[in-house]
N, C-alpha and C positions, 0 to 999 in steps of 0.2 A: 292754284298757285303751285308750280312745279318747282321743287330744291334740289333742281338737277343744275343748273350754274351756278347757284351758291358755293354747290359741295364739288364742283368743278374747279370755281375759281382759289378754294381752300388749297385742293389737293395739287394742281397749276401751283399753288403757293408752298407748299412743301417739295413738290418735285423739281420745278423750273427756276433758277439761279436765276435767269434773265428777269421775270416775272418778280423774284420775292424782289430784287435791286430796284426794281420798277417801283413797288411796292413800296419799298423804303424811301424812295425819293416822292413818290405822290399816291399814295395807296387810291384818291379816286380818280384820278388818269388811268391808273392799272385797271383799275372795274371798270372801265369803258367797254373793254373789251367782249365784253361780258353780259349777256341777255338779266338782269339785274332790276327785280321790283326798289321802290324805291324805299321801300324798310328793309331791304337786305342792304342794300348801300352804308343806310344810316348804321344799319347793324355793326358790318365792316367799319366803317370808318369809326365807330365808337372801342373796336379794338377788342370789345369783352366779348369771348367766348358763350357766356348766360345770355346775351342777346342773338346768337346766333338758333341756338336749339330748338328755342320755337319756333322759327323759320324755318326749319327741317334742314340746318346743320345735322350731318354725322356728331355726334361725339366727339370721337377723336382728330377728324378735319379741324371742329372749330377753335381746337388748341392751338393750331399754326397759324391763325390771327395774334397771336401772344410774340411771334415771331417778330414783329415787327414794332415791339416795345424794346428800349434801349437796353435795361434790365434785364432780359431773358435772353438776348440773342448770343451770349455768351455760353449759356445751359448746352452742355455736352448731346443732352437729348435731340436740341433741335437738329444737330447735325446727322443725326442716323435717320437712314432715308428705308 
């Protein structure tokens, strides 16, 4: 198993406005896109960053799944790119 579209679709999720808005309105429409086992999916869609890492999330990628909780998307941090 290769977590090179996982940590693809993270970083697409921190860099690309189009994508996180995507994301916000249907986070597994946005994963379509995206060569995606189906426990990285569930991972994704479950939102927590601790479900990413053993799927060989980056570290710091899997924190911009946090992005798309209502509560965090106001954090100063998410905006610095």
């Amino acid at each position: 198993m290769s977590s090179y579209h996982l940590n693809r679709f993270l970083f697409d999720l921190k860099m690309h406005e189009q994508l996180f808005n995507k994301a916000l309105a249907n986070v597994k429409e946005a994963m379509n896109q995206y060569d995606l086992t189906p426990e990285e999916k569930d991972a994704l869609a479950a939102g927590d960053p601790r479900k990413l890492r053993p799927l060989g999330a980056h570290g710091m990628l899997a924190l911009y799944i946090m992005r798309l909780h209502p509560e965090f998307r106001t954090n100063v941090y998410w905006t610095q790119k």
